[in-house]
PAZAPA-4460 file (N, C-alpha, C; in steps of 0.05 Angstrom, whole numbers, plus 32768, in hexadecimal, padded with zeros to 4 digits):
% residues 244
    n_x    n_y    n_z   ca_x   ca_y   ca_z    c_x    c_y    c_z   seq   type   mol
   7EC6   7C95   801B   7EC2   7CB1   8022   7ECD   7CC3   800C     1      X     A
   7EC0   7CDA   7FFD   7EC6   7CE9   7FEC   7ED3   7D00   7FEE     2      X     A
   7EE4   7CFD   7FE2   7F01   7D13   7FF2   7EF5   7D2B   7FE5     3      X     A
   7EDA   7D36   7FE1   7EDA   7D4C   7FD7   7EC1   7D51   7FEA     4      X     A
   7EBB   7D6D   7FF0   7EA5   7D73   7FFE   7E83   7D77   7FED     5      X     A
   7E75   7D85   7FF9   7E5A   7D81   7FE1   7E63   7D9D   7FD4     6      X     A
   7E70   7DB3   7FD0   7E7B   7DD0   7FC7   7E8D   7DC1   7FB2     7      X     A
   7E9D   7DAD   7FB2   7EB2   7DA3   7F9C   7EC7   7DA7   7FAA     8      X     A
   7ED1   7DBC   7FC6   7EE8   7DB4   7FC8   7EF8   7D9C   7FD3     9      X     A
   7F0F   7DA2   7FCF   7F18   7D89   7FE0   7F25   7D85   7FFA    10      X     A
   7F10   7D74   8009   7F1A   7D6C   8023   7F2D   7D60   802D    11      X     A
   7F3C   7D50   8024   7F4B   7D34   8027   7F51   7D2C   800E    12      X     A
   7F6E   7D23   800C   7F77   7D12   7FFD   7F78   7CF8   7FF0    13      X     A
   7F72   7CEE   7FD5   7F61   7CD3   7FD8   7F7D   7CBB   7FE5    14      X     A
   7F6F   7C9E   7FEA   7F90   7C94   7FFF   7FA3   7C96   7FE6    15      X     A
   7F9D   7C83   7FCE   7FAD   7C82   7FBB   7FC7   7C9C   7FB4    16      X     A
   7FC1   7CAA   7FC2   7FCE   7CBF   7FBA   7FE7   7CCB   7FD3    17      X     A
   7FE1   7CBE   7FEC   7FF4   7CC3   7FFC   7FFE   7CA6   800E    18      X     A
   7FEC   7C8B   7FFC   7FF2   7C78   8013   800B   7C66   7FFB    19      X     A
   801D   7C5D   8008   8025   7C3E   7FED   8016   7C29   7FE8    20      X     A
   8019   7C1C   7FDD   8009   7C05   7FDD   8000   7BF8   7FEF    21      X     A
   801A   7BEB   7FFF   8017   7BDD   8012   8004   7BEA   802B    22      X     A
   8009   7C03   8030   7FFE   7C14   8046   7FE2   7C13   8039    23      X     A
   7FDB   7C17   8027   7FB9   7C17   8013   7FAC   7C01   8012    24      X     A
   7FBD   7BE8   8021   7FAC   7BD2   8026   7FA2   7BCB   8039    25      X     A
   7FAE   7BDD   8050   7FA6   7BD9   8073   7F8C   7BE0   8077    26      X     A
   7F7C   7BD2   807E   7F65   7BE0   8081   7F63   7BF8   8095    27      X     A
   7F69   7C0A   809C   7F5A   7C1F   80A8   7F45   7C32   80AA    28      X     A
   7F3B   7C3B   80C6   7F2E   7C48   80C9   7F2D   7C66   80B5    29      X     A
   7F0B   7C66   80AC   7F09   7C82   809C   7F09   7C9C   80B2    30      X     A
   7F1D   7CAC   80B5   7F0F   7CBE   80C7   7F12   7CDA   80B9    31      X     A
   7F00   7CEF   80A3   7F05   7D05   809C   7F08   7D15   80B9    32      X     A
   7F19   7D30   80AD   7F21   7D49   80C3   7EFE   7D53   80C1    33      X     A
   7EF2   7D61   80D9   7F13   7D67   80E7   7F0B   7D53   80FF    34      X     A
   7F20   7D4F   8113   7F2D   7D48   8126   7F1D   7D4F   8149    35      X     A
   7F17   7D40   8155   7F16   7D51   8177   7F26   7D3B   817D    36      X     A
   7F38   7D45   818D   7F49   7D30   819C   7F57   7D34   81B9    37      X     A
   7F5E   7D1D   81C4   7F74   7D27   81E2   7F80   7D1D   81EC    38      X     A
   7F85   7D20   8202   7FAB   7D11   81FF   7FBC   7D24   8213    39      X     A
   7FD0   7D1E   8216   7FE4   7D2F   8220   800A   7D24   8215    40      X     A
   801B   7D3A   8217   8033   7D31   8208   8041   7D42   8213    41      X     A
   8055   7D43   8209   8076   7D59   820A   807D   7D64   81ED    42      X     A
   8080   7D85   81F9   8084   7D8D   81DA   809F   7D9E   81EF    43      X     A
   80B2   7D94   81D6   80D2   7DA8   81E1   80DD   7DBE   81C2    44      X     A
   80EA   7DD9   81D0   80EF   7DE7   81B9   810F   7DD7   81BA    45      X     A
   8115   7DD0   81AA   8138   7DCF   81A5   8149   7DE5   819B    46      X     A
   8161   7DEF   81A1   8171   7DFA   818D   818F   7DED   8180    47      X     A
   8185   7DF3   815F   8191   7DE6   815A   819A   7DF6   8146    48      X     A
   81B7   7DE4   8136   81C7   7DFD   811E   81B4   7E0A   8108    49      X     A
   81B0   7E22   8105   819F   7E1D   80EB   81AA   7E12   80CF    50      X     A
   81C0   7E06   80CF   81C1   7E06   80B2   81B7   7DE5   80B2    51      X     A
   81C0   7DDB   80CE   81B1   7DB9   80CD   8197   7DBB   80C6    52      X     A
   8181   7DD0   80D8   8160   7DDB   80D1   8162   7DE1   80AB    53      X     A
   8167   7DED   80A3   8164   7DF4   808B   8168   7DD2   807A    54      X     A
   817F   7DC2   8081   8184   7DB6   8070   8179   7D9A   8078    55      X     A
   8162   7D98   808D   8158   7D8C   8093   8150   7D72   8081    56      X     A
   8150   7D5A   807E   8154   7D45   805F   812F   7D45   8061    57      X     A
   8129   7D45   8074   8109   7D30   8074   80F3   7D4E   8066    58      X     A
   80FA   7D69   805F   80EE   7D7C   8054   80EE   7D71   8049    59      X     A
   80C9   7D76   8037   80C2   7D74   801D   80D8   7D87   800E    60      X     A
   80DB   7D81   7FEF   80E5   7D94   7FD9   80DB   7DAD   7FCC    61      X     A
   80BF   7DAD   7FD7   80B1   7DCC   7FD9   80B2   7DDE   7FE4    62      X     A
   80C0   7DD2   8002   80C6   7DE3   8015   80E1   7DED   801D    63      X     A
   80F6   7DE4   8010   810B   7DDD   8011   811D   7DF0   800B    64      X     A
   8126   7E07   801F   8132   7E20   8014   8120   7E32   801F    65      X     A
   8108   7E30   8028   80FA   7E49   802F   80EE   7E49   8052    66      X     A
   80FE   7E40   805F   8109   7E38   8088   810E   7E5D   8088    67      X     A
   8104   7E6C   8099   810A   7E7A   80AB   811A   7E7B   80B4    68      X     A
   812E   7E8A   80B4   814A   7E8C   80C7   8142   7E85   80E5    69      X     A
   8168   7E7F   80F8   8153   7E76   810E   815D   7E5C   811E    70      X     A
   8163   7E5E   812F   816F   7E3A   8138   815E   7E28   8141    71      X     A
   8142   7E35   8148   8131   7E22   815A   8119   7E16   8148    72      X     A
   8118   7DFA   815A   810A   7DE4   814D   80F8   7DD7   815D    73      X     A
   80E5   7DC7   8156   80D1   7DC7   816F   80CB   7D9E   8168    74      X     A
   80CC   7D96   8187   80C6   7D76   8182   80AC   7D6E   818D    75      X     A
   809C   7D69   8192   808B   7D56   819C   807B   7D3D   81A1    76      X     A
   807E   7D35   81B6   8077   7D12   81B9   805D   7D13   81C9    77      X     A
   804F   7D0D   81BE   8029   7D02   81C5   8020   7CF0   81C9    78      X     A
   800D   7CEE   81DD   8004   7CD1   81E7   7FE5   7CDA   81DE    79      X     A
   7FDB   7CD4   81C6   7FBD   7CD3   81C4   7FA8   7CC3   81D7    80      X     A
   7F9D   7CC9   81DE   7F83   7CB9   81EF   7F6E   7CB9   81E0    81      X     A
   7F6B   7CC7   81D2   7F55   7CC6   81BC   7F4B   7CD9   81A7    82      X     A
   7F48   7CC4   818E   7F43   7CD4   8178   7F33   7CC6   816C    83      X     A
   7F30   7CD3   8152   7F1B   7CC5   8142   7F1D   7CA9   813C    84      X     A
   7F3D   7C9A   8136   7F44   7C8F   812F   7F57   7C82   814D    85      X     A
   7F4C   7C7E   8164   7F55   7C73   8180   7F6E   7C83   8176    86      X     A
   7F7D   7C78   819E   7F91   7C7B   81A7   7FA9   7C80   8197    87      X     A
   7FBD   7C8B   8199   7FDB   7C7D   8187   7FED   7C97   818F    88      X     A
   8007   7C89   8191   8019   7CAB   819C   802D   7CB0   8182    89      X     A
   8035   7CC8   8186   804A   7CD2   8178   805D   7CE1   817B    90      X     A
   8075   7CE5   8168   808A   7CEF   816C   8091   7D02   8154    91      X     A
   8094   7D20   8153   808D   7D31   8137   80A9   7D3E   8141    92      X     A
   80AE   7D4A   8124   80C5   7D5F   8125   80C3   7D83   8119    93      X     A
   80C2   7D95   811E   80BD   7DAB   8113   80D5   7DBE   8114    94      X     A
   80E2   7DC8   80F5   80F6   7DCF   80F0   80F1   7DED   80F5    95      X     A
   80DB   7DFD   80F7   80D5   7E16   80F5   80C4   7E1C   80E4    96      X     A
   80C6   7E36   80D6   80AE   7E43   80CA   80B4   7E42   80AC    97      X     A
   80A9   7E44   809C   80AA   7E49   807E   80A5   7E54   806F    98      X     A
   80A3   7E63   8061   809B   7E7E   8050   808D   7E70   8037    99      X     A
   807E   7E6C   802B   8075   7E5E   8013   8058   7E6A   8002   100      X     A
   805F   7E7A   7FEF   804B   7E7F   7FD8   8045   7E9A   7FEA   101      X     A
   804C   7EA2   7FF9   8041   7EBD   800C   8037   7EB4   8024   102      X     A
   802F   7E9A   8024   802E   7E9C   8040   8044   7E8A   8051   103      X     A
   8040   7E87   806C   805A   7E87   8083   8045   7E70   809C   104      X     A
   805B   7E5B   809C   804D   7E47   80A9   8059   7E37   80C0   105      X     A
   8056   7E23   80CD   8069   7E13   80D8   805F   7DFB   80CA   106      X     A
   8075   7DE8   80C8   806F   7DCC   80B9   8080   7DB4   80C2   107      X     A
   8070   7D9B   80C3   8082   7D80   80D0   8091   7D7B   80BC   108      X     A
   80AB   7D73   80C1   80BC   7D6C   80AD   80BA   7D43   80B3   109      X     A
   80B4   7D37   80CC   80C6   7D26   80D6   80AB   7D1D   80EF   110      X     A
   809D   7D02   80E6   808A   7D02   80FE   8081   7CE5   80FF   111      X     A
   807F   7CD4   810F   8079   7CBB   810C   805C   7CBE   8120   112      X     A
   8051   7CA1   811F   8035   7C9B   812D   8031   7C79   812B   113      X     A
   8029   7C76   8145   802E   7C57   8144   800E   7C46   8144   114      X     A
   8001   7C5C   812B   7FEE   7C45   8123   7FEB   7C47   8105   115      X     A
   7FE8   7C38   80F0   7FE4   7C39   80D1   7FC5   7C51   80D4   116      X     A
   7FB3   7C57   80E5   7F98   7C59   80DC   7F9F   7C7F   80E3   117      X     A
   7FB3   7C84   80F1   7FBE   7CA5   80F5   7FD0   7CA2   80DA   118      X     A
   7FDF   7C95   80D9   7FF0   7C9D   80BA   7FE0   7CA3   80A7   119      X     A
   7FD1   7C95   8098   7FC1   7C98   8085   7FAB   7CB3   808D   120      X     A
   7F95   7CB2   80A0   7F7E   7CCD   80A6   7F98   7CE1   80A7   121      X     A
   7FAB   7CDE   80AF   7FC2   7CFC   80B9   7FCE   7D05   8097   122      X     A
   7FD9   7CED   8087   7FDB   7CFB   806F   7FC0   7D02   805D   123      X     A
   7FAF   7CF4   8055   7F96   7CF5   8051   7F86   7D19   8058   124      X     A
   7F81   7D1F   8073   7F7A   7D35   8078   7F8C   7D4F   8075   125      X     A
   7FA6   7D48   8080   7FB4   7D62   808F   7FCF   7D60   8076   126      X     A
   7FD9   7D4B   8063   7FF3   7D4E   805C   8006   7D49   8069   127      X     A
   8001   7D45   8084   8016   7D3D   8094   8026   7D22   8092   128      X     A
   803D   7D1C   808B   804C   7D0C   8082   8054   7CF2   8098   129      X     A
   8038   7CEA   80A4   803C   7CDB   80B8   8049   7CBA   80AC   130      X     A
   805A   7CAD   80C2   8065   7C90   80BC   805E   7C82   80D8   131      X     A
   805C   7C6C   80D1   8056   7C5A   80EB   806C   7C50   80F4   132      X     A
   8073   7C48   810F   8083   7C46   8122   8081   7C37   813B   133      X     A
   8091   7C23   8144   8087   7C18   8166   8090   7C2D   8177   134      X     A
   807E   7C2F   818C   8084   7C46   81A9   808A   7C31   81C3   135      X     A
   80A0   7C34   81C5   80A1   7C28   81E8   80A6   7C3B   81FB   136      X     A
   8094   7C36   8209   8093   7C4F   8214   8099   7C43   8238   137      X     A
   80AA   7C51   8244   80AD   7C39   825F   80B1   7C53   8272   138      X     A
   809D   7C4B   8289   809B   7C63   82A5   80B0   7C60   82B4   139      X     A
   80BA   7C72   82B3   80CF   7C79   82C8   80CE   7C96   82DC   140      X     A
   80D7   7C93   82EF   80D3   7CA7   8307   80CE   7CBD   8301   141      X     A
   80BC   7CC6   8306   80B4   7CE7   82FA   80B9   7CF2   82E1   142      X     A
   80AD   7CD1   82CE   80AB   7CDA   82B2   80A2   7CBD   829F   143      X     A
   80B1   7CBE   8287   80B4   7CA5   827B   80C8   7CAE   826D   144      X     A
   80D8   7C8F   8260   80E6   7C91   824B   80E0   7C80   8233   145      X     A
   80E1   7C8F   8215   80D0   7C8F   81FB   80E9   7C82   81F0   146      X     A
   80D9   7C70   81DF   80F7   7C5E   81D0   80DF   7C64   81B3   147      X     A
   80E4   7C6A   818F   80D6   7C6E   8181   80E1   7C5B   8169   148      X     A
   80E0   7C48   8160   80EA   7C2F   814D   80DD   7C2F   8139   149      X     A
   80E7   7C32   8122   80DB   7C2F   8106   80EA   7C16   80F7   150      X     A
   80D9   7BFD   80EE   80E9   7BE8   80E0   80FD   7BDD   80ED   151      X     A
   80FE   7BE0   810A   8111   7BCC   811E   812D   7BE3   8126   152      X     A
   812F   7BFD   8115   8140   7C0B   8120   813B   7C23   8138   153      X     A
   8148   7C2C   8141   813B   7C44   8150   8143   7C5E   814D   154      X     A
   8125   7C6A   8145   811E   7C7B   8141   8129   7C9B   8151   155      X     A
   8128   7C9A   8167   812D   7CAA   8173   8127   7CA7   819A   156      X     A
   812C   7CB1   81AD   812B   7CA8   81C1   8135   7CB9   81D4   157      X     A
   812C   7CBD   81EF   812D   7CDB   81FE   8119   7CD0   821A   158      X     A
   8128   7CD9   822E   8116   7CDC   824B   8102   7CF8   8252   159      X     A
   80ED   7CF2   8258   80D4   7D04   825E   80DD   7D06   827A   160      X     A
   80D6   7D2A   8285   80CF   7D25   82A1   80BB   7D34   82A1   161      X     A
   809A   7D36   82B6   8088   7D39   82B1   808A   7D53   82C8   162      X     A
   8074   7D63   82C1   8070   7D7E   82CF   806B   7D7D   82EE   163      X     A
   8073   7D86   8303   8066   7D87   831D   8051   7D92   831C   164      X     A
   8048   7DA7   830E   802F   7DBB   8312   802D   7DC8   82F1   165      X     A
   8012   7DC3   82EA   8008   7DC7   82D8   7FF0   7DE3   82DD   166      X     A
   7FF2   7DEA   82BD   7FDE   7DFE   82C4   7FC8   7E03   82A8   167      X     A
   7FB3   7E13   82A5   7FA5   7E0D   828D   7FB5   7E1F   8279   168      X     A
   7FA9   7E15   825A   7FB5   7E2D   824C   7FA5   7E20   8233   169      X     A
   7FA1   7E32   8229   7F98   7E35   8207   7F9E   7E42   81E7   170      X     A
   7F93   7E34   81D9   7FAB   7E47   81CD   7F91   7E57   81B6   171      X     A
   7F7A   7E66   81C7   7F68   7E71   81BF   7F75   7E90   81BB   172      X     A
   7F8A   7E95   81CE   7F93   7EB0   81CF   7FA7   7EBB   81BD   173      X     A
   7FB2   7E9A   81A0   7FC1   7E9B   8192   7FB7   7E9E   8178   174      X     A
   7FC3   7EBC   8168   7FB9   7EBA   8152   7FBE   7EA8   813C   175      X     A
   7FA0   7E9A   812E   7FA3   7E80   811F   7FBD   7E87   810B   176      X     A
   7FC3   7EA0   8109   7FDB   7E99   80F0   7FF3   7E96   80FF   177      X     A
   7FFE   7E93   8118   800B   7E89   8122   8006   7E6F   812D   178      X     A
   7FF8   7E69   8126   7FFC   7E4F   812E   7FF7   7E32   811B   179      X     A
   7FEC   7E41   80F9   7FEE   7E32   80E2   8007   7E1E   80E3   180      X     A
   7FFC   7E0A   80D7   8010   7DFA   80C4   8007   7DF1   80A9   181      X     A
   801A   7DF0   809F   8022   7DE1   807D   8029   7DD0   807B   182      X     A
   8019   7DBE   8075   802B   7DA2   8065   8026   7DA6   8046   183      X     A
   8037   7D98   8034   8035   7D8F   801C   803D   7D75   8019   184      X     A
   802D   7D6C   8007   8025   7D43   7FFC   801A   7D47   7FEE   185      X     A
   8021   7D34   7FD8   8005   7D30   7FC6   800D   7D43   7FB6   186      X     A
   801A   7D5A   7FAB   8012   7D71   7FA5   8004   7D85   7FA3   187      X     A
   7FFC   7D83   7FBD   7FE7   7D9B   7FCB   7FFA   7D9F   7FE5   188      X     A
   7FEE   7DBA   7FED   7FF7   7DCA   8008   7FDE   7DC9   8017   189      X     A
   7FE3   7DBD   802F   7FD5   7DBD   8047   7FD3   7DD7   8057   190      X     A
   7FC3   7DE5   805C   7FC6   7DF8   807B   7FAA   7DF5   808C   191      X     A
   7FB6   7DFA   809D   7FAB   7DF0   80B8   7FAC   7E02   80D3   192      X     A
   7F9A   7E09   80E4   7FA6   7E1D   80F6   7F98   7E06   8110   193      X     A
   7FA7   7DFE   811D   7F94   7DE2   8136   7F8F   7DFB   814D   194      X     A
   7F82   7DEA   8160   7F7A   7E01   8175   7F78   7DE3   8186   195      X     A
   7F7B   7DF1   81A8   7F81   7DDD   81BB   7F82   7DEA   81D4   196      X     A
   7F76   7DE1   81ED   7F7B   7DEA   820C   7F7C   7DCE   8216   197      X     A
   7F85   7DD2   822F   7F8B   7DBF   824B   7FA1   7DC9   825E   198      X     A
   7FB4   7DB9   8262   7FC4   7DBD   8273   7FE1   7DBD   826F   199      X     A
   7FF4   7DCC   8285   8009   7DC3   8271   8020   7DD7   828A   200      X     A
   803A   7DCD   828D   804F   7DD1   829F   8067   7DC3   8291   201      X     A
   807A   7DD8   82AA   8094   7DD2   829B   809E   7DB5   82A6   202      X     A
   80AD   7DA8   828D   80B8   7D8A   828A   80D0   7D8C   8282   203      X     A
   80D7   7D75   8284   80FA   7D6E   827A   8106   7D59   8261   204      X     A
   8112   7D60   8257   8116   7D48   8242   8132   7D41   8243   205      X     A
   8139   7D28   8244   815C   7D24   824C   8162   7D15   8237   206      X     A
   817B   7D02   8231   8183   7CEF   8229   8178   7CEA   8206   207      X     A
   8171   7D01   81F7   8172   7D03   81DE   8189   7CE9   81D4   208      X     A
   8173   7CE1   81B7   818A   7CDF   81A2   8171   7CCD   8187   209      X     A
   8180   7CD4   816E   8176   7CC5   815C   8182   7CC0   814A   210      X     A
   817A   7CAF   8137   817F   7CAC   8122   817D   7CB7   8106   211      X     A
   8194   7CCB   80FD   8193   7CDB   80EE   8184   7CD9   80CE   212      X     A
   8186   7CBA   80C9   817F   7CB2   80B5   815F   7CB6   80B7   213      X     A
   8151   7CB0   80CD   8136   7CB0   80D0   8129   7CBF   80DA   214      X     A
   813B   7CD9   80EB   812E   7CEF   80F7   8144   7D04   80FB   215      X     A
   813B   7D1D   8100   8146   7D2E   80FE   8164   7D27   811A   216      X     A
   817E   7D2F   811C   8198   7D2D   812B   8193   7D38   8148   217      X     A
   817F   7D29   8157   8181   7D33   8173   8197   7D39   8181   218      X     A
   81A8   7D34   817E   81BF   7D2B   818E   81D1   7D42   8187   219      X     A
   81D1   7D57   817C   81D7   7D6E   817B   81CF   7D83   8179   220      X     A
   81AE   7D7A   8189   8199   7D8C   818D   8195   7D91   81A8   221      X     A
   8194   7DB1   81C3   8197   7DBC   81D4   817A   7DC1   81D8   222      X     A
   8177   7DAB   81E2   8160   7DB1   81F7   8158   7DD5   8206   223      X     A
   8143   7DE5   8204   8143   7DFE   8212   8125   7DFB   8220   224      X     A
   810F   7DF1   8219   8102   7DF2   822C   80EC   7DD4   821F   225      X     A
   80DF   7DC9   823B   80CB   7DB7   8235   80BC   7DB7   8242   226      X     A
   80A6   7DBE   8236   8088   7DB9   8244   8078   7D9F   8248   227      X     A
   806F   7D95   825D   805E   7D80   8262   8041   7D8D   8263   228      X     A
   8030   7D7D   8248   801A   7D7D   8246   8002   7D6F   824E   229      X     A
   7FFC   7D73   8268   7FF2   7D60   8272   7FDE   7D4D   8270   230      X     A
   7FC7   7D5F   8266   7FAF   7D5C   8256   7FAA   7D75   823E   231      X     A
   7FA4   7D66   822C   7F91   7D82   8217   7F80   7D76   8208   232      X     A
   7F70   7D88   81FC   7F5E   7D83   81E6   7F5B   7D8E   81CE   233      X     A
   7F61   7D82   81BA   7F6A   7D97   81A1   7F54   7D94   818F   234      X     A
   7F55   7D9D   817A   7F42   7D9D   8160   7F5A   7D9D   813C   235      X     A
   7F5A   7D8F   8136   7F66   7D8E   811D   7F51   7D8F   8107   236      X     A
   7F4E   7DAD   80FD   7F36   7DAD   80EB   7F41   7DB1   80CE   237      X     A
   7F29   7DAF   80C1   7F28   7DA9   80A3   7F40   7DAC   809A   238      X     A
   7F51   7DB2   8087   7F66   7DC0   8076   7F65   7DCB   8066   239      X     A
   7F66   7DDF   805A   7F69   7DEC   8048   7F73   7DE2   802F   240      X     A
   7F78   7DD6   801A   7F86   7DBE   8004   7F80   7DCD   7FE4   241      X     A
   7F9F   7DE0   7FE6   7FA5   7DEA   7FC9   7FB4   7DD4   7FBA   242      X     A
   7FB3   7DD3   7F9F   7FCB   7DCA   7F8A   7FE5   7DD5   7F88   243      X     A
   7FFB   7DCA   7F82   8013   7DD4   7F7E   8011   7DDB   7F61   244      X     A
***
């Protein structure tokens, strides 16, 4: 597939350029953006110190110094049901907003996905700095609890409790520059504005904790509110893909 469109620009990243070797030999699925997909998950705001947000280790070095003042941080864990590239869940971290070249974004610092064929299409399309990961994911009473393992350690880990009553919502009524993100890879800047409706009520998240080395310090991060997503349907379209 030709990472450039029939105009010359560029759509996607070629793999060589965001996969290692090893990852460049898996065979995966080709899937260019953009994206229809669905699923449902938990997205929680945290507050946390800002100087831990600012000094966050897993920021790129482009971005690094230019965090929005501000304590709050945003997590989310997804159960895909389907995408271009099947099923696979994930676990992302978002430090806040970023100021860069004039414009102002939100961006993943910290995000795993437990299939090789989302790592690759996720850096590939979007810049997003996806890593692969096992999910065990085990139901428990008015929820589940998410265990997230990278290379036999663990990743990070936290109890879900799921919404009693859900309601619709979209995020058609949100202006796209609020709701952009930036990644940079490769040496290009990604932006992106996703759009998404379904369902969605208040949830709980208990029993935080991770591993600092591999994800951002839950464990001194204050839960303030969590939403259970029950169903949605999003669109992850094209990217936008300047040079540094």
């Amino acid at each position: 597939m030709s990472v450039l469109g029939f105009d010359g620009v560029l759509r996607r990243l070629p793999v060589g350029s965001v996969a290692t070797a090893d990852e460049a030999r898996v065979p995966v699925v080709d899937a260019p953006a953009p994206w229809a997909i669905e699923g449902r998950g938990f997205a929680t705001v945290l507050r946390m110190e800002g100087a831990a947000l600012d000094a966050d280790p897993f920021v790129v070095p482009e971005l690094r110094g230019r965090r929005r003042g501000g304590r709050l941080a945003f997590m989310m864990y997804v159960d895909y049901a389907a995408t271009p590239v099947g099923p696979y869940r994930e676990l992302l971290f978002i430090p806040g907003q970023y100021d860069f070249g004039g414009r102002r974004f939100w961006s993943i610092s910290r995000i795993y996905v437990s299939t090789m064929d989302s790592v690759v299409n996720g850096r590939r399309n979007w810049g997003i700095p996806k890593d692969v990961a096992q999910f065990d994911v085990e139901p428990v009473k008015g929820g589940e609890r998410v265990c997230v393992r990278f290379d036999g350690r663990e990743v990070a880990g936290f109890t879900l409790r799921r919404a009693p009553l859900t309601v619709p919502v979209t995020t058609a009524v949100v202006p796209a520059g609020l709701r952009r993100l930036g990644q940079v890879l490769g040496g290009h800047l990604f932006t992106l504005s996703p759009s998404a409706s379904g369902r969605t009520g208040p949830g709980g998240i208990s029993d935080l904790r991770s591993d600092p080395a591999l994800f951002p310090y839950l464990a001194k991060a204050r839960p303030l509110v969590t939403v259970d997503i029950s169903r949605f349907h999003m669109t992850f379209p094209l990217a936008t893909i300047t040079p540094l």
